[in-house]
C-alpha positions as CSV (number, residue, x, y, z in Angstrom):
1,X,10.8,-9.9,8.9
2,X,12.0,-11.4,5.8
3,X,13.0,-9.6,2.3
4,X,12.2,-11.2,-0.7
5,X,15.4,-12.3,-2.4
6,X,14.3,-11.2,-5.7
7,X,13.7,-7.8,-4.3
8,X,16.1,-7.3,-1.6
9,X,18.4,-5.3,-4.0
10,X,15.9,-2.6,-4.6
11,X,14.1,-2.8,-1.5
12,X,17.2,-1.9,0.2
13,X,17.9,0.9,-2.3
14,X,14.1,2.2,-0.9
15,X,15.1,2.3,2.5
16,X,18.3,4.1,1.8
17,X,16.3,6.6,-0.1
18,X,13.8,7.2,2.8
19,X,16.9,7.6,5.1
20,X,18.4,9.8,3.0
21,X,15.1,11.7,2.5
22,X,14.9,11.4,6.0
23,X,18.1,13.4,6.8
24,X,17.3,16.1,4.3
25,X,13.6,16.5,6.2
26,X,15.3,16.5,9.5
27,X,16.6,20.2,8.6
28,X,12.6,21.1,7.8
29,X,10.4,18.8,10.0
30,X,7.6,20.7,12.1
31,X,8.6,22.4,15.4
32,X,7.0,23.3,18.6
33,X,4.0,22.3,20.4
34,X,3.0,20.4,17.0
35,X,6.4,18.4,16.9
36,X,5.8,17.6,20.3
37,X,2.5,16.3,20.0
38,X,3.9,14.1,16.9
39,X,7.4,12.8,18.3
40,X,6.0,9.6,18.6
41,X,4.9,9.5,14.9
42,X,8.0,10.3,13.3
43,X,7.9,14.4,13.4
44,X,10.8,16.4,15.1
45,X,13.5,19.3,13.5
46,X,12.3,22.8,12.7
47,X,9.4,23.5,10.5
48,X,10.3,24.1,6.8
49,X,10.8,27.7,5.6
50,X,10.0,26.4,1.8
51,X,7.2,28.4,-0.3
52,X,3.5,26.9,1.1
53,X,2.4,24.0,-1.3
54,X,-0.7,22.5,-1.8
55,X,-0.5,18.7,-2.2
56,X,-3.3,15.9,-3.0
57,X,-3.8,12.7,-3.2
58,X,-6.7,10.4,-4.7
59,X,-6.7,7.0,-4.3
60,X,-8.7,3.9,-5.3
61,X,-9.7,3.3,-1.6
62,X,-13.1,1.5,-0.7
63,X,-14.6,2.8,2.5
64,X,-13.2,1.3,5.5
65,X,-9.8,0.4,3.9
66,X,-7.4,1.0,6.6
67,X,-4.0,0.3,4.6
68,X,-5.1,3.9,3.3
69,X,-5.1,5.4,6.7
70,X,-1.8,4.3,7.1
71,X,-0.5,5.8,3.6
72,X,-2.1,9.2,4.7
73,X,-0.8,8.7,8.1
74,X,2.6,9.2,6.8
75,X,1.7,11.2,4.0
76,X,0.7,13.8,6.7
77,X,3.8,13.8,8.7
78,X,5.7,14.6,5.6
79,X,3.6,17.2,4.8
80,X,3.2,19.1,8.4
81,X,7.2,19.2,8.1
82,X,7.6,20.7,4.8
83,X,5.3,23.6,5.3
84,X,2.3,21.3,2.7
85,X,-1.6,21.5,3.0
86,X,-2.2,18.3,2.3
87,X,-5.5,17.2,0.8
88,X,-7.1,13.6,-0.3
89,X,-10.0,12.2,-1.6
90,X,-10.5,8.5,-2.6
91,X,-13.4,6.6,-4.4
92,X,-12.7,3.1,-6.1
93,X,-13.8,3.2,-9.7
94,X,-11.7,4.8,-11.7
95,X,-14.6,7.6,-13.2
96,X,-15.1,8.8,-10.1
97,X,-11.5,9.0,-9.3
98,X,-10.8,10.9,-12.5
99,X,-13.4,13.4,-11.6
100,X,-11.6,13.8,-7.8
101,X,-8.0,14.3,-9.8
102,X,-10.0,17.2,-11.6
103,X,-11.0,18.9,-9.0
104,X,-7.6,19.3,-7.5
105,X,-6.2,20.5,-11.2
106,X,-9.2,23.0,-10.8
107,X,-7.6,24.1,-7.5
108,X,-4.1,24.3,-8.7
109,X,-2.6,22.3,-6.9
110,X,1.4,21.8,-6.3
111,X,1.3,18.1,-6.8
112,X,-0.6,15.3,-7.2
113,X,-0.4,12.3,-5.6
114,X,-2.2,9.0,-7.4
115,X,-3.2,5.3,-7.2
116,X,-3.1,3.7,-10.4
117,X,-5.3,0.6,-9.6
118,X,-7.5,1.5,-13.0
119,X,-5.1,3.4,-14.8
120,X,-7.2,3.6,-18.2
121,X,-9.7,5.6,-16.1
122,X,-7.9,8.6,-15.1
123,X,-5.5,8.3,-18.0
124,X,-6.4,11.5,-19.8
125,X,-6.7,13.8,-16.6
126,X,-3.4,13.0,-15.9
127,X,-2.4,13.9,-19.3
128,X,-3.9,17.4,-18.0
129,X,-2.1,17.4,-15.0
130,X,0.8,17.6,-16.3
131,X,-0.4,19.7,-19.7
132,X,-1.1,21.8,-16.7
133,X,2.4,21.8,-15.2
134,X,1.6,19.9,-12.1
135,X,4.0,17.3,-11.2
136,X,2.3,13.7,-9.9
137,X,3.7,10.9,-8.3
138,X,2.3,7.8,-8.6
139,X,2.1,5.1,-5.2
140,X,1.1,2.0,-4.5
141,X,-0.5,0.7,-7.5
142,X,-0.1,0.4,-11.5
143,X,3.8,1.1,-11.4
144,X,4.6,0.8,-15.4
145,X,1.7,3.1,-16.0
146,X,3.4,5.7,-14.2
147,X,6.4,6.9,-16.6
148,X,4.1,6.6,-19.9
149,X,1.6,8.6,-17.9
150,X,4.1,11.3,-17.2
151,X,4.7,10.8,-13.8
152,X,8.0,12.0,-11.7
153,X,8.1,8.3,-9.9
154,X,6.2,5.6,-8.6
155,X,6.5,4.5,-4.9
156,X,5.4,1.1,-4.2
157,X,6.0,-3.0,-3.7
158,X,6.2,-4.6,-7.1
159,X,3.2,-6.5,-7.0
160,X,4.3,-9.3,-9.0
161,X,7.3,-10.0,-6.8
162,X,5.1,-9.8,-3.8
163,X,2.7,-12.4,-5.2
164,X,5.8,-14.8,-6.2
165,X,7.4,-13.8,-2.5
166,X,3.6,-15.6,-1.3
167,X,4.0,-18.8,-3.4
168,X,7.2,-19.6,-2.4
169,X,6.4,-19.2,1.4
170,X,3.3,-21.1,0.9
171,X,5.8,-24.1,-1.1
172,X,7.8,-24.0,2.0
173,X,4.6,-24.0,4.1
174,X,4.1,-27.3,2.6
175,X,0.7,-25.9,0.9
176,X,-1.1,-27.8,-1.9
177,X,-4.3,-25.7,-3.0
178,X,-4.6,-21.8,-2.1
179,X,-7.5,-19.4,-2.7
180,X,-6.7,-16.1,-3.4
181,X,-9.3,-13.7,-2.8
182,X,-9.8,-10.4,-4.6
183,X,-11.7,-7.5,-3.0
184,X,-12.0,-5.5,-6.1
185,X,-12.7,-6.9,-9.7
186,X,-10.7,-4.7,-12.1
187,X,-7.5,-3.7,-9.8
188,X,-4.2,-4.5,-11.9
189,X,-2.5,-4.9,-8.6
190,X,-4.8,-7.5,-7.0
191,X,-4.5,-9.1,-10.1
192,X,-0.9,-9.0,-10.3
193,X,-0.7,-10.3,-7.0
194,X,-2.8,-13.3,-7.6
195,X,-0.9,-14.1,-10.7
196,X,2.7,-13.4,-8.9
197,X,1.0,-16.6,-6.6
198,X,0.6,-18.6,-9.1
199,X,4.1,-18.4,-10.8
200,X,5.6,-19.3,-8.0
201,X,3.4,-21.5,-6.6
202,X,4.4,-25.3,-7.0
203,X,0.7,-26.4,-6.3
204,X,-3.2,-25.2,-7.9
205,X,-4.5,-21.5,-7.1
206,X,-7.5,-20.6,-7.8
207,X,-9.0,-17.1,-7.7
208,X,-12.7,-15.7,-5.8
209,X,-13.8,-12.3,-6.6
210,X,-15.8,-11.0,-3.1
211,X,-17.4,-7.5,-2.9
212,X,-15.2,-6.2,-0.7
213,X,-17.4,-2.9,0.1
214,X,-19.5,-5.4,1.4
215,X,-17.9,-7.4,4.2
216,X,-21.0,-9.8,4.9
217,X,-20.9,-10.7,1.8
218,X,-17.0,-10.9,1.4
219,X,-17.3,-13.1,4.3
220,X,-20.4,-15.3,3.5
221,X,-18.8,-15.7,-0.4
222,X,-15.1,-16.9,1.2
223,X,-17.0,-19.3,3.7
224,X,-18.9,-20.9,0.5
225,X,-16.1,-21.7,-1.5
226,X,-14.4,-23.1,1.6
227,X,-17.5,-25.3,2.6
228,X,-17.7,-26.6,-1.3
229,X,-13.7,-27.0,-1.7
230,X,-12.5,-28.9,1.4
231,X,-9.4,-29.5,-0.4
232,X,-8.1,-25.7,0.1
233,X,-5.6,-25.4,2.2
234,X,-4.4,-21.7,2.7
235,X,-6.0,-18.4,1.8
236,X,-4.6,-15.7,0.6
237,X,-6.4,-12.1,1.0
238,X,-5.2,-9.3,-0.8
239,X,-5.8,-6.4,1.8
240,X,-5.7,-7.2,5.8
241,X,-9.5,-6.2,6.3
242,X,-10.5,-9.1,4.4
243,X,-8.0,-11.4,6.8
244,X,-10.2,-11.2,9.7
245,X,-13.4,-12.1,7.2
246,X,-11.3,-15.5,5.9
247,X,-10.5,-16.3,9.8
248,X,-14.5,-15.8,10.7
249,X,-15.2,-17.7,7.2
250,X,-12.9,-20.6,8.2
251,X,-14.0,-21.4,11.3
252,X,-18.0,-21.2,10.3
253,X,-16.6,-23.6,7.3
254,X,-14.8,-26.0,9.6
255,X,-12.0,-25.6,7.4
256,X,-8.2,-26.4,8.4
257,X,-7.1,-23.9,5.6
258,X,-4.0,-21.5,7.0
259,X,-5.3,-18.0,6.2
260,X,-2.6,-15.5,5.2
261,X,-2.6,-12.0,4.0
262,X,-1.2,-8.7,2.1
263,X,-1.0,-5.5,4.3
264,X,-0.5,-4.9,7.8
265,X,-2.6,-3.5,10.7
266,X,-3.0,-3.5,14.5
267,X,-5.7,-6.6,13.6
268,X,-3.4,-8.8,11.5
269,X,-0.9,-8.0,14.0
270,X,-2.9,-9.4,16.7
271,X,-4.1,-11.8,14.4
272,X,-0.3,-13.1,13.8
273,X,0.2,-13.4,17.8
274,X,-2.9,-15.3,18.3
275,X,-1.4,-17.7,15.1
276,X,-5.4,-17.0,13.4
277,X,-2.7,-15.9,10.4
278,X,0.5,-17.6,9.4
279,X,2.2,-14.8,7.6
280,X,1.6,-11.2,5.8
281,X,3.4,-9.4,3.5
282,X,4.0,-5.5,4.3
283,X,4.5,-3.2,1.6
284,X,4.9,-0.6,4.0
285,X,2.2,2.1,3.3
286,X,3.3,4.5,5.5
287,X,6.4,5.0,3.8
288,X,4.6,5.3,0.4
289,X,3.0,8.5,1.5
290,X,5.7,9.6,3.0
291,X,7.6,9.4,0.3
292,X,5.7,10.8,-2.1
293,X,4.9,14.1,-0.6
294,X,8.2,14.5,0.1
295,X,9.2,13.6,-3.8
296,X,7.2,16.4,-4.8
297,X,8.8,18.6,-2.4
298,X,12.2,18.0,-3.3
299,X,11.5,17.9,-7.0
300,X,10.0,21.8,-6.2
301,X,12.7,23.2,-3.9
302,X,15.4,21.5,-5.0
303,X,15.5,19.9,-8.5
304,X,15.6,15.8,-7.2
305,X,14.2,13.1,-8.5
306,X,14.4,10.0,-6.3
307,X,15.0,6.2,-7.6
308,X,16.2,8.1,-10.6
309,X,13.1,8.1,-12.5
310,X,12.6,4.0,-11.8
311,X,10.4,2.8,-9.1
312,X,11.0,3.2,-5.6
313,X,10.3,-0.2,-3.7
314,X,8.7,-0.2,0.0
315,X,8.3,-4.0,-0.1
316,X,7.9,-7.0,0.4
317,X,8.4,-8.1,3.2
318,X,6.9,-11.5,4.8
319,X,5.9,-11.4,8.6
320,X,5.3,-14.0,10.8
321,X,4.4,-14.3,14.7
322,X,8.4,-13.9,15.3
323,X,7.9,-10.3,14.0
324,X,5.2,-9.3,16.2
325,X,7.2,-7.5,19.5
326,X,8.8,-5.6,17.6
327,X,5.5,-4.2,15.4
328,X,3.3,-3.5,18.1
329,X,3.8,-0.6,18.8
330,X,4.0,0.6,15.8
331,X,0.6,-0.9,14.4
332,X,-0.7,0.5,17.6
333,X,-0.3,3.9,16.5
334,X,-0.9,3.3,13.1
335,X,2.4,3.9,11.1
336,X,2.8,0.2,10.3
């Protein structure tokens, strides 16, 4: 697994805060039958004796998305160990999303964990949030939204980074034309990504919006362009559902484009091995819900702010087929 350069600095500085988080959990993670049920998953320690909190999170998540189940995968871990009832609701435009972040502030909720993938949209109910005195963290998405929104930190890959980290690996790659494909017209950090591409990318990119709700039609749209461009030679999806659509869409095409991807799963893992994929970049999403419930817990019980107010970074990090024994069994379980 391979670092991007430009990032390795504060990428590191991420991992050092989730081991240091890690080590102040381990004197308030959950206990008994429960931690033994979830040793595998990253539980163990005593369960916390903190006040009860109510945490949620809404994200811009489209149904079927599985990078989100990883973010609440570790979202809940945090939360079973620090004595949280932890809540989520997603829905990917940005009205709806506002209305979800209401309904928590209606509840009174403890903190608030958010996506910023539209961050015009749920702009003002933030503002109320924290009118309101209820701390948010921002993950994943829309990171210098999150300080002018009022936001305790932002936990996350910088998305432009990521997307130069791509173009560079497709330069080395040898690449000459790449398609990047974005599931979701109106995302910042989809378009961030394909623009990170770009930059760095010594030779043409072009972009394809797909409905990505819609994977038929994501799949039918990506084997069009491939069938009318010959010239393409890698794709680049944006989220690891729509890798497996670009491997279908490829072959149906007869096209000798390398497909590679954002995100990790179990499929793009297996994906990797069987060399369908040449590379994907993992931002880590477990850690990014991980992180932030435990952000608001320490900010609660004990004053801290981690990253010092800046962005905490949980990638990139390119993968390749050489990564794949030691990810397995993590993908299996679904914490990578």
């Amino acid at each position: 697994m391979r670092t991007n350069r430009k990032a390795a600095g504060r990428t590191a500085a991420a991992l050092l805060t989730a081991c240091a988080l890690a080590l102040v959990a381990g004197c308030s993670g959950s206990g008994g039958k429960d931690s033994e049920d979830k040793a595998d998953d990253g539980g163990g320690g005593t369960a916390a004796k903190t006040p009860r909190m109510k945490i949620a999170m809404v994200t811009h998540s489209g149904e079927g998305d599985t990078f989100w189940d990883i973010v609440q995968s570790g979202a809940k871990v945090a939360a079973a160990k620090d004595n949280v009832q932890f809540l989520y609701a997603a829905n990917k435009e940005g009205k709806e999303q506002a209305q979800l972040i209401q309904s928590y502030i209606d509840q009174d909720v403890d903190g608030l964990v958010v996506s910023l993938a539209k961050p015009e949209a749920v702009k003002a109910v933030l503002a109320k949030a924290t009118a309101a005195g209820i701390p948010v963290v921002t993950i994943n998405s829309g990171a210098e939204f999150s300080e002018p929104f009022g936001a305790l930190g932002h936990i996350g890959q910088d998305e432009a980074i990521a997307g130069e980290a791509v173009g560079e690996e497709l330069n080395k790659r040898g690449r000459k034309k790449a398609l990047c494909v974005i599931h979701e017209q109106g995302n910042v950090s989809l378009e961030e990504r394909c623009a990170g591409v770009k930059k760095a990318f010594e030779g043409a990119v072009e972009n394809l919006n797909i409905e990505g709700t819609n994977m038929p039609a994501s799949t039918s749209s990506i084997e069009a362009k491939l069938q009318s461009a010959k010239d393409i030679d890698a794709v680049v999806t944006l989220g690891a559902p729509f890798a497996a659509a670009s491997v279908k869409a490829k072959e149906s095409a007869g096209s000798g484009a390398e497909i590679n991807t954002f995100d990790l799963n179990a499929d793009v893992v297996k994906q990797l091995k069987a060399k369908e994929i040449g590379f994907a970049v993992d931002q880590q999403p477990y850690l990014q819900g991980y992180l932030a419930v435990d952000e608001l817990w320490l900010d609660k019980n004990n004053g801290n702010v981690i990253g010092g107010g800046k962005p905490v970074l949980t990638g990139p990090a390119l993968v390749t087929e050489e990564d794949v024994p030691a990810l397995e069994k993590f993908t299996a379980r679904g914490t990578r």
